[in-house]
C-alpha positions in Angstrom: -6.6 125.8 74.8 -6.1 123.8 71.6 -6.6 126.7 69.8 -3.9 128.6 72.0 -1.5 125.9 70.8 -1.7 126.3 67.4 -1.7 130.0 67.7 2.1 129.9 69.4 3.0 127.3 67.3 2.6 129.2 63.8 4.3 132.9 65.5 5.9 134.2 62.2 8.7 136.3 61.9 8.1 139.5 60.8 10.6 142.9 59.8 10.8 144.3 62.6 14.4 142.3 64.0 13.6 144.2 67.2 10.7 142.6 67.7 11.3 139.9 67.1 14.3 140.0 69.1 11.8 140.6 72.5 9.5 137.8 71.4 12.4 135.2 71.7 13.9 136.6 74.6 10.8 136.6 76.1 10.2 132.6 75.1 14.1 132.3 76.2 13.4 134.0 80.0 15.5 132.4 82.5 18.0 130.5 80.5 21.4 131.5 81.2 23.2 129.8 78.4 21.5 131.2 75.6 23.8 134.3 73.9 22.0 136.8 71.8 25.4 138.6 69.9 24.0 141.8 68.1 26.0 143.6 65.1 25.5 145.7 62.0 26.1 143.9 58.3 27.7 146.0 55.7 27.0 149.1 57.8 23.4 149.0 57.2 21.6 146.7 58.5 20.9 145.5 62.1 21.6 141.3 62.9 22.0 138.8 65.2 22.9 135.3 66.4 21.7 133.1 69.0 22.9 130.4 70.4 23.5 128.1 73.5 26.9 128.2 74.5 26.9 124.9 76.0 26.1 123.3 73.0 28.2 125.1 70.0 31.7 125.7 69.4 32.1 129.4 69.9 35.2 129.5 68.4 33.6 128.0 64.9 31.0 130.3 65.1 33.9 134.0 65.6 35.8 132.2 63.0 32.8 130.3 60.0 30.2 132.7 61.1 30.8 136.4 62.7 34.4 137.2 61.1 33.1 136.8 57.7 29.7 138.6 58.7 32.1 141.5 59.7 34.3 141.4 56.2 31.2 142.5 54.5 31.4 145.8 52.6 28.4 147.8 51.8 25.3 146.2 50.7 23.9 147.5 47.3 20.7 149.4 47.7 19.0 147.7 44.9 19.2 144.1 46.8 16.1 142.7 48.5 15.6 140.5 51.4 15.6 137.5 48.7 19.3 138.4 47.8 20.9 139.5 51.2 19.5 135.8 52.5 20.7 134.0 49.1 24.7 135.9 49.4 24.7 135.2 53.2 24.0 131.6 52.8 26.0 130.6 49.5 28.9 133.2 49.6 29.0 134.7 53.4 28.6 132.0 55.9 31.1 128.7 56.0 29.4 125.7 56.9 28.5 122.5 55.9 25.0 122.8 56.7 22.7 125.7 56.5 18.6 125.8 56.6 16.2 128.2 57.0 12.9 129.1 58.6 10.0 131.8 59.9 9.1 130.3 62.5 9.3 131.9 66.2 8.9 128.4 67.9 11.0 126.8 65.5 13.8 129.0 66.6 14.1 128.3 70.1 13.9 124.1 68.9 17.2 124.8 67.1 18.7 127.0 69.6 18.5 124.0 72.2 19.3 121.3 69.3 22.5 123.2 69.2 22.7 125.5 66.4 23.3 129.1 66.1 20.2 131.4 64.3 21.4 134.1 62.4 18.4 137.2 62.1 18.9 140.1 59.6 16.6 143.1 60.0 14.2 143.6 56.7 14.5 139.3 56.3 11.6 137.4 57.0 13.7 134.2 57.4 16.2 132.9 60.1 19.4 131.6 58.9 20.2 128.0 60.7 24.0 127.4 61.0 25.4 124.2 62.6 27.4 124.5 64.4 27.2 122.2 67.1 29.5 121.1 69.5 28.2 117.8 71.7 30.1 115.8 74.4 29.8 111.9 73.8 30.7 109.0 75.0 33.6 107.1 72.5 32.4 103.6 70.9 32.8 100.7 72.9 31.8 97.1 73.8 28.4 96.5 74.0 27.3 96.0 78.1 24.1 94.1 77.8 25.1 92.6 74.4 28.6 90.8 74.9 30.1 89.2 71.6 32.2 86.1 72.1 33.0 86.4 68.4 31.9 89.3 66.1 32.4 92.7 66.2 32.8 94.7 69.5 31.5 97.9 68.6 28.3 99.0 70.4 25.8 102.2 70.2 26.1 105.1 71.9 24.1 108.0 73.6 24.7 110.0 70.0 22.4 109.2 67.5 24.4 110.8 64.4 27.4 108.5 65.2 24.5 105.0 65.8 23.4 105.9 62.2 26.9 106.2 61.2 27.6 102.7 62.8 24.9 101.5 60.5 25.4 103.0 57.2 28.9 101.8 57.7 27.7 98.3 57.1 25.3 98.8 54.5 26.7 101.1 51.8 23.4 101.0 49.8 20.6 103.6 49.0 18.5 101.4 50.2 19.1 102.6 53.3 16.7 104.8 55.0 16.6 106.9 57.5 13.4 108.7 58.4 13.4 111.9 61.6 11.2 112.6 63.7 10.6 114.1 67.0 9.0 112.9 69.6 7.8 114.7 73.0 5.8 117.9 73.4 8.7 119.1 75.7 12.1 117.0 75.0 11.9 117.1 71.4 13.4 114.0 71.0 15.1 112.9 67.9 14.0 109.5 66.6 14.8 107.9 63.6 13.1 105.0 61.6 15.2 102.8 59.4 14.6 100.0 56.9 16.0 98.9 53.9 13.3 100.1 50.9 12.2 97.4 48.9 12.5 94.4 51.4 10.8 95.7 54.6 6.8 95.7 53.9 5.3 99.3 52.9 2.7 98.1 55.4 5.1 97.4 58.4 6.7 101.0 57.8 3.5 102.8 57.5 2.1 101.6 61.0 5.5 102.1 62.2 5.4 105.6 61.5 1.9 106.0 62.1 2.1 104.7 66.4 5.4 107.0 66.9 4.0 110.1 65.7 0.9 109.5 67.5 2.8 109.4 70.7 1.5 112.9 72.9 4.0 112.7 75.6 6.3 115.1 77.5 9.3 113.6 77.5 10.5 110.4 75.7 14.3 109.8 77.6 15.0 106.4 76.6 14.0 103.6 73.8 11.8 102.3 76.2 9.6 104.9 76.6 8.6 104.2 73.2 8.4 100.8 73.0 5.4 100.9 75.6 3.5 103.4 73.4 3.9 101.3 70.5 3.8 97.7 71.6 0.6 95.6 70.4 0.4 94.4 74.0 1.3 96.3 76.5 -0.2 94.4 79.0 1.1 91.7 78.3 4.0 90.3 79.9 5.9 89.3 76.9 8.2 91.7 75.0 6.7 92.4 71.3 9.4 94.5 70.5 13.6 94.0 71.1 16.2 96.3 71.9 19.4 95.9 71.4 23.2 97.8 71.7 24.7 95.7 68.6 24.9 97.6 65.3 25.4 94.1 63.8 22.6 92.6 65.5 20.1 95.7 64.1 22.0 95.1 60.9 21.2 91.4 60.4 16.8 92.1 61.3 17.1 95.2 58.8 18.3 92.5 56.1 15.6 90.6 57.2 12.8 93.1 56.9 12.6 94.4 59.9 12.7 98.2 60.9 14.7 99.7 63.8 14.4 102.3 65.6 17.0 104.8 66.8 16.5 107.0 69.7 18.9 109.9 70.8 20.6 110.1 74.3 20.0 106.1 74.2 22.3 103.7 73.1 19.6 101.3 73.1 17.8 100.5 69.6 15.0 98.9 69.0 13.7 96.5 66.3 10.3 95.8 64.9 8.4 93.5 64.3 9.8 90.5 66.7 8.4 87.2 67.4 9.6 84.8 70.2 11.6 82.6 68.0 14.2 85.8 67.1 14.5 86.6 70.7 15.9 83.0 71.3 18.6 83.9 68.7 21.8 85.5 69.8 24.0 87.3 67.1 26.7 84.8 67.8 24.2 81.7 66.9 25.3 83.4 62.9 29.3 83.7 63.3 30.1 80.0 64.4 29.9 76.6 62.3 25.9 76.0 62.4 26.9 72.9 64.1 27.9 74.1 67.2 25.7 76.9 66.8 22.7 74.8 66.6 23.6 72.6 69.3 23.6 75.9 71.5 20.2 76.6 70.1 18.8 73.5 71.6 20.5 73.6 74.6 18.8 77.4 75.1 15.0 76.0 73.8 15.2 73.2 76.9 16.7 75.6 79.1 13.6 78.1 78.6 11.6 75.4 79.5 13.9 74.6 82.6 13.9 78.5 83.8 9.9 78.3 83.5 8.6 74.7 84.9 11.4 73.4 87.2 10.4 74.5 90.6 6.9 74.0 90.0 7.0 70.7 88.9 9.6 70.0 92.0 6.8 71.5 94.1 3.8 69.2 92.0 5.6 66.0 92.7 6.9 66.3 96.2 3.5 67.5 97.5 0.5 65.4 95.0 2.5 62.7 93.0 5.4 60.9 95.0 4.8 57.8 93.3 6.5 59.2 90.1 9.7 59.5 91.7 12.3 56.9 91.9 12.1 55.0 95.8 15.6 55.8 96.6 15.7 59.0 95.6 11.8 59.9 97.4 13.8 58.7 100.7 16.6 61.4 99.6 14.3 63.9 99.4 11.9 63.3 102.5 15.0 63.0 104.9 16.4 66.2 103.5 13.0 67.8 103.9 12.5 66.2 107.6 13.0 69.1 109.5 11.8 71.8 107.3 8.3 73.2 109.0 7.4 75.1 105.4 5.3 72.9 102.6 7.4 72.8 99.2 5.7 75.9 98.2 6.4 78.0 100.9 10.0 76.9 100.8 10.4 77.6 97.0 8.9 81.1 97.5 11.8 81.8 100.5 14.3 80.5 97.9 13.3 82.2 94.9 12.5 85.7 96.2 15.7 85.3 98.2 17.3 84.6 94.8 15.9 87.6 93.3 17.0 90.3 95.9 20.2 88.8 95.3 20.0 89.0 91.9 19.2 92.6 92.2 21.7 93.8 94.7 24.4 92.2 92.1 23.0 94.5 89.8 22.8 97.6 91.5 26.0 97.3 93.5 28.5 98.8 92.5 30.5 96.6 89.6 33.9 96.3 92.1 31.5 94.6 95.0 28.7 93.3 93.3 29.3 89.7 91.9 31.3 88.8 94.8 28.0 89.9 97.0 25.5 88.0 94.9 27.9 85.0 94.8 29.1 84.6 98.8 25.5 85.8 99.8 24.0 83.0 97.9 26.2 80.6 99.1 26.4 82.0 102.7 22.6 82.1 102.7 21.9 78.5 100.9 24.0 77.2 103.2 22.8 78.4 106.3 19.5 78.2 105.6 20.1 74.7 105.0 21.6 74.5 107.7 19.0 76.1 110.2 16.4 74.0 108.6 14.4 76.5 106.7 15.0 74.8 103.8 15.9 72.1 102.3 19.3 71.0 100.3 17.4 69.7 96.8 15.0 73.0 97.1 18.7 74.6 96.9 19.4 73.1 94.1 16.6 73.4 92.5 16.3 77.3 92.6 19.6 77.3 91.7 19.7 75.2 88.9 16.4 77.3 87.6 18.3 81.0 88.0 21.0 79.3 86.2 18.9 78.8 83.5 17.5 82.3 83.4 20.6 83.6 82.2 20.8 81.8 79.1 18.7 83.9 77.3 20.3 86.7 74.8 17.5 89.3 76.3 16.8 90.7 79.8 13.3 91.7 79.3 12.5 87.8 78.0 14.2 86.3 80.8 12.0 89.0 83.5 8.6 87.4 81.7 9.5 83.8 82.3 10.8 85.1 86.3 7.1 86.5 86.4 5.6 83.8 85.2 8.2 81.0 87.4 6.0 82.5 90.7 2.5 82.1 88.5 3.3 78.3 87.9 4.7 77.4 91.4 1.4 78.7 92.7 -0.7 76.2 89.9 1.5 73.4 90.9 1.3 74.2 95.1 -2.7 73.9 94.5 -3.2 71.6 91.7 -0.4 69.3 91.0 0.8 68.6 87.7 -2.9 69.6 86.3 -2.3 73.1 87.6 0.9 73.0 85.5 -0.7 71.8 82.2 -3.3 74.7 82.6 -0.6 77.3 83.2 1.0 76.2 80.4 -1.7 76.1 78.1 -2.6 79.4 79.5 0.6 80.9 78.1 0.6 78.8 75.1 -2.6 80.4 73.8 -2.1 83.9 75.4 1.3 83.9 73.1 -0.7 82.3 69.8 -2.9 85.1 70.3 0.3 88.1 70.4 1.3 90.2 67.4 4.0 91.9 67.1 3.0 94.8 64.5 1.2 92.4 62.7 3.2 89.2 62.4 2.0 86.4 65.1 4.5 86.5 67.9 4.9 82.7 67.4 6.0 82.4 63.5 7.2 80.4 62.1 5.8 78.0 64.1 2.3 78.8 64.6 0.9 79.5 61.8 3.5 77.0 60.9 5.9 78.2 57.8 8.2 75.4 56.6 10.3 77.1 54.5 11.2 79.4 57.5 12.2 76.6 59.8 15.6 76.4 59.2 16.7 79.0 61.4 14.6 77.8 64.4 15.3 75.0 66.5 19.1 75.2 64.4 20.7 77.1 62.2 21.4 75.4 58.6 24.3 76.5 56.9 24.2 80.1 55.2 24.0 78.6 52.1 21.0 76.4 52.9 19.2 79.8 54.2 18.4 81.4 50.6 15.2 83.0 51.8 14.5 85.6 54.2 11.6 84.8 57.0 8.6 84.7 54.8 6.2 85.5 58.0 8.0 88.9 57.3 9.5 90.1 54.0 6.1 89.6 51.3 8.7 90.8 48.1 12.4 90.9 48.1 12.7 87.3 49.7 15.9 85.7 48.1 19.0 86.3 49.7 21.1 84.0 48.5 21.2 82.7 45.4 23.7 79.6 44.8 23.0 79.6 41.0 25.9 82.2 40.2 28.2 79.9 42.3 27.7 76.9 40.2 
């Protein structure tokens, strides 16, 4: 079957135009959009073009392509294939951007990427001609990704116009862009891009190396990727972050990092990423590091919050009441008086009641949904309070927690520490704070023990880098910053250098 493969896959073209005429219609069976227009060139000789008509502009192609095809006069006897292909493409045919090929499978890939395939009878090569013509969604705000100060343009579905967004900001040669395409059947177009000469050889090479290794159907979003290419894909931390911000992919491709562009996706993802950069939010880099770094902290303590606060809730009102203040253990055990559930059964209600709530806000439509998540959480809390299912501080508790959850600039890092909330409530329900030191251990080592491409998924501060520890826990001024993250960039590594400002 293998051998099969390779067989279709290297089909030449050969002089016979009919022929190969019935060898792409036969490939081409069944779809209705595709156009096979037939003339004569210069009298003489037989063509065609193919194309989808769903994805070209038709009127280009009569007016760039077929009307000067037409104005040819006769063609000189003593030109060969080599010269009718050389005129058609320099002197006939108006367009921007013209290729060539002579191969059958290759044809039908740029018939559905949306160009038009001119074939002359006696040539041995196709003519490519683009001229497509795709519907797609205008710029706008990023979604998932909302600036409070910045710039408010976002990626889109098109990946021409996300590479566009980039280039826009770094007007450099440095630049790169590498395409590839990925799926056996979608074809995909995926582009790598880095800035030569300060994200590591090494980095790019593996990069490279796990996306064309993929052998799937069909990649339709960023995230099919991403699992193929993760270190870990087990594990539930992400190694790898995606984002809608041009400025966001911007600031880690200054830093050495590579992204990753994926068409029909306005979802980009960036490589290699520790746990530390997934803490950061773009905005953290356009206030005064002041109050930037004060947000910083507050979002560190918070992580801890959204992780440990019901379980250690559930630890000390079930093994270790003697740690809590008198007054407020009376609090507690009259509010809990009537409640027939243990603390841990009564967290669980809460929290997976929290959840679907969560997830109805999300999948509602946008018109109904927060005002369902909001009065159903209150309506709920309340009566369930009130029918003594649960009690008032377990409320407060889960509430404080899912509060929490939403600090963090990613989704997929604020699912993990949901996942692992239920993991620790069910430590502390059993064990008591013990069973919370394990968990946490558990995770502490399981994350020492991540990479993300390479780089430990805990740098800079395990193994610990000094020099990169400015931009951690808060953000020093940009002037104090003058190297990039060290754990990364190995050449390249001043950015700022304060000696031509003296």
């Amino acid at each position: 079957m293998p051998s099969e493969n390779r067989t279709e896959e290297n089909r030449l073209l050969n002089h016979n135009l009919g022929e190969n005429i019935r060898l792409i219609k036969t490939d081409l069976d069944g779809c209705s959009d595709i156009v096979f227009r037939e003339f004569k060139i210069g009298g003489t000789y037989d063509g065609v073009i193919i194309f989808s008509r769903i994805l070209v502009d038709t009127k280009l192609i009569d007016e760039f392509v077929l009307k000067p095809l037409y104005q040819i006069g006769k063609i000189p006897d003593e030109w060969d294939s080599k010269k009718i292909k050389e005129v058609l493409i320099n002197q006939v045919i108006i367009a921007a951007q013209i290729d060539s090929g002579n191969k059958l499978n290759e044809i039908t890939e740029r018939v559905f990427s949306g160009e038009t395939v001119l074939m002359v009878s006696g040539l041995l090569d196709a003519i490519y001609i683009n001229m497509q013509k795709l519907e797609k969604r205008s710029i706008q705000e990023p979604l998932t990704d909302p600036a409070i100060r910045g710039p408010r343009d976002g990626f889109t579905e098109d990946i021409s116009t996300n590479m566009s967004l980039i280039r826009r900001r770094l007007k450099t040669p440095k630049l790169k862009f590498e395409e590839l395409n990925v799926g056996k059947i979608s074809k995909t177009k995926t582009v790598i891009t880095y800035l030569k000469g300060i994200a590591d050889d090494t980095i790019i090479a593996e990069v490279r190396n796990r996306i064309t290794k993929i052998d799937v159907d069909a990649i339709l979003e960023s995230g099919n990727i991403e699992e193929f290419i993760e270190d870990s894909p087990s594990s539930l931390f992400p190694q790898i972050l995606n984002t809608e911000r041009p400025d966001k992919l911007v600031s880690c491709l200054l830093e050495g990092q590579i992204g990753i562009l994926v068409d029909n996706t306005p979802f980009a993802l960036i490589a290699p990423q520790t746990l530390v950069q997934m803490l950061q939010a773009p905005d953290d880099y356009y206030e005064r590091h002041i109050g930037a770094s004060f947000i910083r902290i507050i979002r560190y303590l918070y992580y801890g919050v959204a992780l440990t606060l019901p379980s250690l809730y559930i630890a000390f009102s079930t093994f270790h009441q003697g740690m809590i203040p008198t007054r407020l253990l009376y609090s507690m055990a009259a509010a809990r008086e009537n409640v027939p559930f243990p603390a841990l059964i009564e967290a669980f209600i809460m929290e997976i009641t929290f959840e679907v709530l969560r997830e109805a806000g999300i999948r509602l439509p946008k018109a109904v949904g927060q005002s369902v998540s909001i009065v159903g959480a209150l309506v709920i809390g309340q009566a369930a309070v009130q029918a003594g299912i649960v009690s008032a501080p377990m409320v407060i508790i889960v509430s404080l927690t899912g509060i929490a959850s939403f600090i963090f600039p990613k989704y997929n890092l604020a699912l993990s520490i949901r996942l692992l909330r239920f993991l620790m409530m069910i430590l502390a329900g059993t064990l008591g704070l013990f069973g919370i030191f394990i968990g946490i251990m558990v995770i502490m080592i399981h994350m020492v023990s991540l990479r993300s491409f390479g780089i430990p998924y805990l740098a800079p501060l395990a193994p610990l880098t000094l020099s990169s520890l400015k931009d951690v826990f808060i953000r020093a001024p940009k002037w104090a910053m003058k190297n990039r993250p060290e754990f990364i960039v190995k050449k390249n590594v001043k950015r700022v250098d304060n000696s031509k400002n003296m």
